[in-house]
C-alpha positions as CSV (number, residue, x, y, z in Angstrom):
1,X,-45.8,-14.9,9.2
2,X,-44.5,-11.1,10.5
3,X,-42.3,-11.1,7.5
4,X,-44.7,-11.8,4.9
5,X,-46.5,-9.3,6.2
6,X,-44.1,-6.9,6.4
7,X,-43.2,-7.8,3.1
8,X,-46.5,-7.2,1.7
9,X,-46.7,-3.7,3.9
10,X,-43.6,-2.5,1.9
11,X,-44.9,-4.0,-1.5
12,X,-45.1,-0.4,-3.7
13,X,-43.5,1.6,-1.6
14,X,-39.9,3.4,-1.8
15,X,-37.7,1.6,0.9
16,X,-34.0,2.9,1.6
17,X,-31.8,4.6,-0.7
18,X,-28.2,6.5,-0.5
19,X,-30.1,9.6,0.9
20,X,-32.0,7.8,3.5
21,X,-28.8,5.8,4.5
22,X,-27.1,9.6,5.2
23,X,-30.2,10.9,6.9
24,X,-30.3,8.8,9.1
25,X,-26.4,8.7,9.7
26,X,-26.8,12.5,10.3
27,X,-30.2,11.9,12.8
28,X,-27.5,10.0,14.5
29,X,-24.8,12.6,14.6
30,X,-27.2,15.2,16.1
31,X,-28.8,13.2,18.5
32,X,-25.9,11.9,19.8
33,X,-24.8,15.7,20.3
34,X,-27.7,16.6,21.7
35,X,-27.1,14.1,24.4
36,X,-23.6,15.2,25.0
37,X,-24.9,18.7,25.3
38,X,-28.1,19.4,26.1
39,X,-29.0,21.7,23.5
40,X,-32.7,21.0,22.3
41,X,-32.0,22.6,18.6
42,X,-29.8,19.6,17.6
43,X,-33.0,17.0,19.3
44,X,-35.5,19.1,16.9
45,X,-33.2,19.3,13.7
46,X,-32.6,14.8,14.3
47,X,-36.3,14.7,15.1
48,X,-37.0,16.2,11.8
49,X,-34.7,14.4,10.3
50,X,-35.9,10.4,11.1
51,X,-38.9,11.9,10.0
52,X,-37.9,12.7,6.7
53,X,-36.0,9.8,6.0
54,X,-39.3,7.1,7.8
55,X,-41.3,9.3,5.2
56,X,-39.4,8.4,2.1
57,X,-39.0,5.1,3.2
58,X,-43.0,4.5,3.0
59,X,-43.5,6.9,-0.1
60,X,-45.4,5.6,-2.5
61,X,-44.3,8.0,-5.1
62,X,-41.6,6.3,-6.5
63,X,-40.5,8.4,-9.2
64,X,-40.5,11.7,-6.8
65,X,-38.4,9.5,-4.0
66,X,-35.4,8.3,-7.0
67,X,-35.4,12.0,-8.6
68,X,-34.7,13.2,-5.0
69,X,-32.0,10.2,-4.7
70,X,-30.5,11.1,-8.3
71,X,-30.0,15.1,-7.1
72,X,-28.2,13.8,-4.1
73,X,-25.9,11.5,-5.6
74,X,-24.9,14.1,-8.3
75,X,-23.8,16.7,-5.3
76,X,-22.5,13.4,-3.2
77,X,-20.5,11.3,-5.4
78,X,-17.6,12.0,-5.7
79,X,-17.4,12.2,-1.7
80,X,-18.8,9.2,-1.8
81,X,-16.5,7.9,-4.7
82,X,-13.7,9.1,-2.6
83,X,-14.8,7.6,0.5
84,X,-14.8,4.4,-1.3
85,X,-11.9,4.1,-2.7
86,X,-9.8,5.0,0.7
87,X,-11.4,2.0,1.9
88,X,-10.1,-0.3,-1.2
89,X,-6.6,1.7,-1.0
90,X,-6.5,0.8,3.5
91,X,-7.8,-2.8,2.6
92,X,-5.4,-3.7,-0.4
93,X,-2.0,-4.6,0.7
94,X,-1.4,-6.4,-3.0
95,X,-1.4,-3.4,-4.8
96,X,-0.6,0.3,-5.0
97,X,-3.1,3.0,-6.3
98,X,-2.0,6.5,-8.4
99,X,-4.0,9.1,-10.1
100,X,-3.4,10.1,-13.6
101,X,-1.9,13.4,-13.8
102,X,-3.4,13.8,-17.2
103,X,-7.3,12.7,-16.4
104,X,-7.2,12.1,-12.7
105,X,-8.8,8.1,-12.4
106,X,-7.4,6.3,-10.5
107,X,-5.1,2.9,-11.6
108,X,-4.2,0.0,-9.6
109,X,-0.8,-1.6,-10.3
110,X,0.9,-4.7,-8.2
111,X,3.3,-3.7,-5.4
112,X,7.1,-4.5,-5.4
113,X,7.6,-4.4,-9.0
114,X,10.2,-1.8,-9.1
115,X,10.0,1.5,-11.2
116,X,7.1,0.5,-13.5
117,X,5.6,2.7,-16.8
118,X,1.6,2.7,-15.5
119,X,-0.6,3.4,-18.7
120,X,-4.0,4.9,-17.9
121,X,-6.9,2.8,-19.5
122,X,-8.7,6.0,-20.0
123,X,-6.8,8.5,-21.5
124,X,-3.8,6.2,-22.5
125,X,-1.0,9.0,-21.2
126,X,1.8,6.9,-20.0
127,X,3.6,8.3,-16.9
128,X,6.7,6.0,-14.3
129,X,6.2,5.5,-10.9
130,X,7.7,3.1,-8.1
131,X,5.4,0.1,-7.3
C-alpha cells in the first residue's frame, strides 16, 4: 500500500539521473568534510547541494531536468567512460585491453596468445602487441 503510493506520488515527475547520482555523491564528500573539520562552508555548500538534487528528483519539468542531464554528460563522459572501463579492465582477468594508436578506442583481445596483430574495428589500422 506505501509503495503504490509512492509510486503514484512519483508518477510525472523527473526521478534520478547521472547528475543527481553525482550530486548527491558530492553532498556526501562535503558533508563528510565538514564533519572531519568543522568548517560550516562545506555543511552550507552539501546543504545546497541535497537540495538541488531532492528538487530535480520531484521536477515536474521533464524536458528542462534531461537538457540539464544531457549538458552534464557531454562535459562528464568521457570521465565517466574512463571510469568505466578501469572497472572492466580490474575485473577481466580473460583478456587484455589496448588503445589504438591511430583512433584511440579501446580493443579487447584474449590473454596468453603470444605476439598477436590486434585490428581496430573502427579505424581498421592494424598494429602487434603481446597478449
Amino acid at each position: 500500500m506505501i509503495r503504490n503510493a509512492l509510486a503514484r506520488f512519483m508518477y510525472g515527475r523527473y526521478g534520478t539521473d547521472a547528475l543527481n547520482h553525482f550530486l548527491i555523491g558530492t553532498y556526501l564528500v562535503l558533508f563528510l568534510l565538514h564533519i572531519l573539520t568543522g568548517f560550516d562552508l562545506l555543511y552550507w555548500l552539501s546543504a545546497a547541494l541535497i537540495f538541488v538534487a531532492l528538487f530535480r528528483t520531484l521536477s515536474r519539468n521533464l524536458p528542462k531536468r534531461r537538457e540539464e542531464n544531457a549538458k552534464f554528460l557531454k562535459k562528464a563522459g568521457p570521465a565517466i567512460q574512463w571510469l568505466r572501463l578501469q572497472r572492466s579492465v580490474r575485473k577481466d582477468k580473460e583478456h587484455r585491453y589496448f588503445k589504438c594508436p591511430n583512433c584511440g578506442q579501446y580493443l579487447r583481445v584474449p590473454r596468453g596468445k603470444g605476439k598477436i596483430t590486434v585490428t581496430c574495428r573502427g579505424c581498421h589500422a592494424s598494429f602487434q602487441e603481446k597478449s
